[in-house]
C-alpha positions as CSV (number, residue, x, y, z in Angstrom):
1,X,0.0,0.0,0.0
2,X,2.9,2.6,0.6
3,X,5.3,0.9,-1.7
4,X,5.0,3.9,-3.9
5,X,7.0,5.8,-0.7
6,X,9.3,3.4,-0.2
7,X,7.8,1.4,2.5
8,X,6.9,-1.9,2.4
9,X,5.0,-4.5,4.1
10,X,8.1,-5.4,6.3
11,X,9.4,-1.9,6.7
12,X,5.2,-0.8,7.6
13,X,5.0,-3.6,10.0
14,X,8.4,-2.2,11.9
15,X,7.2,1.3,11.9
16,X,3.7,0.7,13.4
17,X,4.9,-1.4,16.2
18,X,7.4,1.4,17.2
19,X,4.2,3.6,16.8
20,X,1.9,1.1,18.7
21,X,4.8,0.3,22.1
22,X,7.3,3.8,21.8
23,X,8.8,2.1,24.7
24,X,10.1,-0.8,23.4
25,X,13.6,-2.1,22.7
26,X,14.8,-3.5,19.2
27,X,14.3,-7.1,20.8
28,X,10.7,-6.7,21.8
29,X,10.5,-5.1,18.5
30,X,11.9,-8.2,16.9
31,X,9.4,-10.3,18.9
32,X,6.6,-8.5,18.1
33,X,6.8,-8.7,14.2
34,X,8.2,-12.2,14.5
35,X,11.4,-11.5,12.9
36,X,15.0,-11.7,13.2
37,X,17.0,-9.2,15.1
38,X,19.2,-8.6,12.6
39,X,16.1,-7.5,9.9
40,X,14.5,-5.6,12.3
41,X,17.7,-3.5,13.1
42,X,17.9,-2.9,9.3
43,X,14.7,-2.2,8.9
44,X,14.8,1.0,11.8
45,X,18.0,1.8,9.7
46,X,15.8,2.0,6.6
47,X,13.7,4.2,8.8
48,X,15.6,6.3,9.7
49,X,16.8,7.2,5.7
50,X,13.0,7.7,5.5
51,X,12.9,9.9,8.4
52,X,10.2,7.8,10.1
53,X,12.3,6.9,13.1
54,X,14.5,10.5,14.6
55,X,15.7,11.3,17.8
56,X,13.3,12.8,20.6
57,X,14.4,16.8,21.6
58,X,14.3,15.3,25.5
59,X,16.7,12.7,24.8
60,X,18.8,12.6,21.9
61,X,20.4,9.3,22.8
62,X,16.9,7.6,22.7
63,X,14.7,7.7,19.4
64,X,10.8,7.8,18.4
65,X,8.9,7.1,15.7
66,X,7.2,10.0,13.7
67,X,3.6,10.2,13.7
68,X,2.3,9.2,10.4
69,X,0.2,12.2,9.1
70,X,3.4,13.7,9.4
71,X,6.1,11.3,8.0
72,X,4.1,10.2,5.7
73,X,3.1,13.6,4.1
74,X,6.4,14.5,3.5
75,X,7.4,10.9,2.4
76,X,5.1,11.6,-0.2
77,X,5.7,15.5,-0.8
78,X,9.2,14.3,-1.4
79,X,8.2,11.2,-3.5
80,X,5.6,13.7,-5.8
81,X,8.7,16.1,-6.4
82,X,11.1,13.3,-7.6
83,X,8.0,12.2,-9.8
84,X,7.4,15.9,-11.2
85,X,11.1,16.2,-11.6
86,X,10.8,12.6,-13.8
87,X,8.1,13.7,-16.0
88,X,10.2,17.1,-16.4
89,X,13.1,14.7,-17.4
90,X,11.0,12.5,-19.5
91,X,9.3,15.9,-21.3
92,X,12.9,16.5,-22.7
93,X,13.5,13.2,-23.7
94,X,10.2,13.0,-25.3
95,X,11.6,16.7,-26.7
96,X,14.7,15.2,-28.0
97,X,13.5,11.8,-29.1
98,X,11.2,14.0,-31.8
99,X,14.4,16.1,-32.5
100,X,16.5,12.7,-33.3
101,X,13.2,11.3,-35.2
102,X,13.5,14.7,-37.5
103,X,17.1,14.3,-38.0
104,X,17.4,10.7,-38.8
105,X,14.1,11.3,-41.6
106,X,16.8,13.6,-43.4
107,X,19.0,10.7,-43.0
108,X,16.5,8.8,-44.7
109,X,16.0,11.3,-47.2
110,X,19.0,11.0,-49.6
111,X,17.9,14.1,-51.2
112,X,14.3,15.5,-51.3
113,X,12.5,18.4,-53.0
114,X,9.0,20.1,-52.8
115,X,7.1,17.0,-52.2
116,X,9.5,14.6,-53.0
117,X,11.2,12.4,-51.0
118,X,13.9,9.4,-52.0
119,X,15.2,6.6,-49.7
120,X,18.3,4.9,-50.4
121,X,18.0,1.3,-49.8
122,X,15.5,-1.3,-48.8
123,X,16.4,-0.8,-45.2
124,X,15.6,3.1,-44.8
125,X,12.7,2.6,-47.0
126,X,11.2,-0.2,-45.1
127,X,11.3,2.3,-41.9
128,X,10.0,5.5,-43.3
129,X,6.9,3.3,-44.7
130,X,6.4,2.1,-41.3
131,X,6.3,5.4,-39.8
132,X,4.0,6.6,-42.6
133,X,1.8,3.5,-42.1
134,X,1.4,4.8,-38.5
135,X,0.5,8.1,-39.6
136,X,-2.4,7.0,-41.8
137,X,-6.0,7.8,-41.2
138,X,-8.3,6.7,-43.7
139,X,-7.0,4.1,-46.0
140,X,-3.8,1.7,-47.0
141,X,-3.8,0.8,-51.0
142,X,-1.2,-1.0,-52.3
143,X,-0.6,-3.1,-55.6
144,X,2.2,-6.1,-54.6
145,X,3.8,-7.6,-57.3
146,X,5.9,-9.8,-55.2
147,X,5.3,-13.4,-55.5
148,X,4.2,-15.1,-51.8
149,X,6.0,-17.8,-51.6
150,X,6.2,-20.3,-48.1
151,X,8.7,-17.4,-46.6
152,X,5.3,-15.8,-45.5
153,X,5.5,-14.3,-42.2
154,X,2.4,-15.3,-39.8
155,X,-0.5,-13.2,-40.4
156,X,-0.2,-11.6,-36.5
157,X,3.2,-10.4,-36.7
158,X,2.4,-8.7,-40.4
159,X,2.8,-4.6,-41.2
160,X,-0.9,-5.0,-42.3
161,X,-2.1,-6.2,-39.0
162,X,-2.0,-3.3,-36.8
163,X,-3.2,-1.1,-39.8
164,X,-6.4,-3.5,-40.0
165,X,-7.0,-3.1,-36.1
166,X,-7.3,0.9,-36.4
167,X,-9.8,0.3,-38.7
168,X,-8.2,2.0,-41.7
169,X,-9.9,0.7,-45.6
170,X,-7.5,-1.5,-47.2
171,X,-7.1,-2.5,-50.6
172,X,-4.9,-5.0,-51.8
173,X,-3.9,-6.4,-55.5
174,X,-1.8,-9.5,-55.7
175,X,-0.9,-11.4,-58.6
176,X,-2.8,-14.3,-59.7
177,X,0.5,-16.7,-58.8
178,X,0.6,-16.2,-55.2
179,X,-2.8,-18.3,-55.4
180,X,-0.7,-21.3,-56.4
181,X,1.0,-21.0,-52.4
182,X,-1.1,-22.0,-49.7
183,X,0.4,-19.7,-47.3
184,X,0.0,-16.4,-49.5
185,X,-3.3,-17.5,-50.0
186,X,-4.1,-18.6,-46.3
187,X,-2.8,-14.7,-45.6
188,X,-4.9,-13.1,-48.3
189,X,-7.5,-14.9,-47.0
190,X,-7.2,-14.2,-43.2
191,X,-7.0,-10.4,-44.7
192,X,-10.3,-10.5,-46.6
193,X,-12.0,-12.0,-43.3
194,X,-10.5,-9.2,-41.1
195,X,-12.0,-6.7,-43.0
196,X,-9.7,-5.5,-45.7
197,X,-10.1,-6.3,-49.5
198,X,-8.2,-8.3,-51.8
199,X,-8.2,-9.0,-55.4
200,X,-5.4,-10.7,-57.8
201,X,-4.5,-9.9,-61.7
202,X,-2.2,-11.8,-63.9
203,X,0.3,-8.6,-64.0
204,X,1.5,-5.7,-62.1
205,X,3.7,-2.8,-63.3
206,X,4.9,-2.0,-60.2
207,X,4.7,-1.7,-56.2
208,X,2.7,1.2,-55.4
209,X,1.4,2.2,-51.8
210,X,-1.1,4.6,-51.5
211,X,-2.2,6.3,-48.6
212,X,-4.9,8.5,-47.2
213,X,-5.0,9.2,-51.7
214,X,-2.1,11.4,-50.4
215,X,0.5,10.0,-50.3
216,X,1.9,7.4,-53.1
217,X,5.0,5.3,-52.6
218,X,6.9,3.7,-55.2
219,X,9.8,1.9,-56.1
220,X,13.2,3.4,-57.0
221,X,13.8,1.1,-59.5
222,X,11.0,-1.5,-60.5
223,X,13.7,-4.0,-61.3
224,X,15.7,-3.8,-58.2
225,X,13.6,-4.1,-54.7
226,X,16.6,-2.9,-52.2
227,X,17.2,0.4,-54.5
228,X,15.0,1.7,-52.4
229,X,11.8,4.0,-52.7
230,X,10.5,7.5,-53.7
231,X,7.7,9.3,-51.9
232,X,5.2,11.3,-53.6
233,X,2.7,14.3,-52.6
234,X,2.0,16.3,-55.6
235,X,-1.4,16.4,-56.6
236,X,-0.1,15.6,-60.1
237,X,1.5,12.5,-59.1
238,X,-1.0,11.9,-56.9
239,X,-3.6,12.0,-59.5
240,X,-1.4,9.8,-61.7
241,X,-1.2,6.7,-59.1
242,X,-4.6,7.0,-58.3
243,X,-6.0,6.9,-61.5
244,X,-3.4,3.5,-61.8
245,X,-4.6,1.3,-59.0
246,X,-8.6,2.0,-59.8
247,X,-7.3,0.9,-63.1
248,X,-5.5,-2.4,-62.1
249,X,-8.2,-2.5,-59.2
250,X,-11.1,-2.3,-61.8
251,X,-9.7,-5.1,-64.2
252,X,-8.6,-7.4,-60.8
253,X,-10.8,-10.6,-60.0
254,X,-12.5,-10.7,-56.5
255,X,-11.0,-13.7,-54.5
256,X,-13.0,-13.9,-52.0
257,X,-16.9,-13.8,-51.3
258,X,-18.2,-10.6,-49.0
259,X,-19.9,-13.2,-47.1
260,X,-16.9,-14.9,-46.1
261,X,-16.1,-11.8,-44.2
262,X,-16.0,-12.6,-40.2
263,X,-18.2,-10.0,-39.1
264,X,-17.9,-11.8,-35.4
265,X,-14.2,-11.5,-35.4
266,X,-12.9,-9.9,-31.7
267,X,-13.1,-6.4,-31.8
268,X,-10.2,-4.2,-31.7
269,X,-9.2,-1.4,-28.1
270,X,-10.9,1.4,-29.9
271,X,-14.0,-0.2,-31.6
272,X,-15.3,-1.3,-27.7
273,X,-14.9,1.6,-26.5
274,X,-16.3,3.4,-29.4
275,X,-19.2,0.6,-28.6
276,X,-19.4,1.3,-24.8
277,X,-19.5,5.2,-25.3
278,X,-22.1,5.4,-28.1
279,X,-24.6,2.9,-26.3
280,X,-24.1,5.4,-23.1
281,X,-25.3,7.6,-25.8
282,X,-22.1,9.7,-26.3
283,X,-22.3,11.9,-29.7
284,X,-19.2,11.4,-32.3
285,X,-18.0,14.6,-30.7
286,X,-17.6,13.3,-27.3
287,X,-16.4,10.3,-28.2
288,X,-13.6,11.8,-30.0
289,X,-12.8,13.8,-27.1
290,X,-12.7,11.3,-24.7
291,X,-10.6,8.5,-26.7
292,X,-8.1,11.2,-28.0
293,X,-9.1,10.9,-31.6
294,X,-10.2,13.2,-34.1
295,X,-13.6,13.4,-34.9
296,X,-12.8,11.9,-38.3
297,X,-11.2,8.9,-37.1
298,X,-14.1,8.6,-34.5
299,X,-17.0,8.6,-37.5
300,X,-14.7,6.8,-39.4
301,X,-14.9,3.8,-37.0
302,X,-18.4,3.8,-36.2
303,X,-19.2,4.1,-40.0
304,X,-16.9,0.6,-40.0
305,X,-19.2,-0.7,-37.8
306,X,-22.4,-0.2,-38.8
307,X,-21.0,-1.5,-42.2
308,X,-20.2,-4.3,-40.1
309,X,-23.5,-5.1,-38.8
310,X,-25.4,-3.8,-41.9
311,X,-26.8,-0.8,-39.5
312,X,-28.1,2.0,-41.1
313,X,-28.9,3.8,-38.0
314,X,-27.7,4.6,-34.6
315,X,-29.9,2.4,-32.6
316,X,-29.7,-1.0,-35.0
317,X,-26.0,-0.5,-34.7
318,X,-26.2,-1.1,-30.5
319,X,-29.0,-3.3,-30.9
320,X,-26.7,-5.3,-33.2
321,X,-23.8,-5.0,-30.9
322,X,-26.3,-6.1,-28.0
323,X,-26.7,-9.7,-30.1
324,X,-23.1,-10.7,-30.3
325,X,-22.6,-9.7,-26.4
326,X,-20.2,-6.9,-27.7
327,X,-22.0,-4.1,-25.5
């Protein structure tokens, strides 16, 4: 219980019998907690660091304990200004930590102009897309040439995963091929039923990630995968990828059924909260607020879930929720 001041359970159980029998030696002391003398003379050491245990003004030679409501009050007045000067500590780390973020994206950035941005290698370009991924709000597009073959990493410890549990729209277009490999189909598939979509064509020109339509990725060189990647945000280039994937998206097969969606999957953090504040009848507003989300995001994941649940109003969506136990 005061483990957060630096006194525990033994430590407590010294201090109140010095406060409970003031007159009594280290031995009865020892006798009374049923320990050794050697840990209860350590233990009065400790409280005497702690400035529980001091000498009395009549006697300096003999020693009392110090009533709690004031030991304890500066125990924790002390305790609450190590703590503030922590946070004060950790604010400048935090401050620095963004600094050194900043500085190593120009690392990344082997040379960049207006809204350009190229990364050397696969490496770099691997972790600037993950910290872009991150960023995203709305949507993750992305046409993957790559071939799946059994090298497939587990669907839980995938990029796409945590993307899928935010509740961003994904859109995926694989080649027909990786349907030949029962692992990149076993992961397209768990995809599909997690919400995201997924189609395959017999060709792709190139990887292309697009996000929020604001951001499109692309490969250095198409015919060399660790060259590395270039980032796009002009609305001309923009416009250009865009215009590519509904192309490729357009002529791309479904693999999958909607109905083989798993619309009773485990909700993510944020969708039961979402869940829990709207049936206490929380507006988008408020619900934003409280979760620390913009109001976008917010509407965004309650327009997921009444897609989910084929709600077309407030009230089916809870009463739809209510049926699978989720509220």
């Amino acid at each position: 219980m005061l483990e957060p001041l630096g006194v525990d359970d033994a430590t407590f159980a010294v201090y109140h019998a010095l406060l409970s029998h003031p007159d009594s030696t280290p031995e009865q002391i020892a006798a009374l907690v049923k320990r050794p003398m050697a840990e209860v003379l350590e233990t009065m050491g400790q409280l005497r660091k702690l400035d529980l245990l001091v000498p009395t003004w009549a006697d300096p030679e003999a020693e009392h304990a110090v009533h709690p409501r004031v030991g304890l009050t500066v125990l924790a007045e002390r305790r609450r200004g190590e703590l503030n000067r922590m946070l004060g500590e950790l604010k400048q780390a935090e401050s620095s930590a963004d600094v050194i973020a900043e500085q190593y994206n120009e690392l990344l950035t082997a040379r960049s102009s207006g809204d350009v941005e190229v990364l050397k290698g696969r490496a770099n370009a691997s972790r600037r897309i993950e910290e872009l991924g991150l960023k995203a709000k709305e949507s993750f597009w992305g046409m993957i040439p790559a071939h799946i073959d059994d090298t497939i990493h587990p669907i839980e410890y995938s990029p796409d995963m945590p993307l899928l549990e935010r509740g961003l729209k994904m859109r995926t277009i694989y080649l027909q091929s990786m349907t030949v490999s029962k692992p990149g189909l076993d992961y397209a598939a768990t995809l599909h039923r997690l919400g995201g979509e997924v189609r395959a064509t017999p060709t792709l020109p190139m990887r292309l990630l697009i996000l929020d339509q604001e951001i499109a990725i692309m490969a250095m060189d198409p015919e060399n995968p660790t060259a590395g990647a270039v980032i796009h945000r002009s609305p001309g280039v923009m416009a250009v990828a865009l215009a590519l994937f509904d192309a490729y998206w357009a002529r791309a097969s479904e693999m999958f059924s909607p109905e083989d969606r798993d619309n009773n999957s485990p909700l993510t953090p944020h969708e039961a909260e979402v869940l829990r504040l709207l049936a206490g009848g929380a507006k988008d507003e408020q619900v934003a607020r409280l979760l620390g989300i913009s109001l976008r995001t917010a509407r965004r994941i309650t327009a997921n879930l009444s897609e989910r649940l084929d709600a077309t109003s407030r009230f089916e969506l809870g009463v739809a929720a209510a049926k699978r136990g989720w509220v």
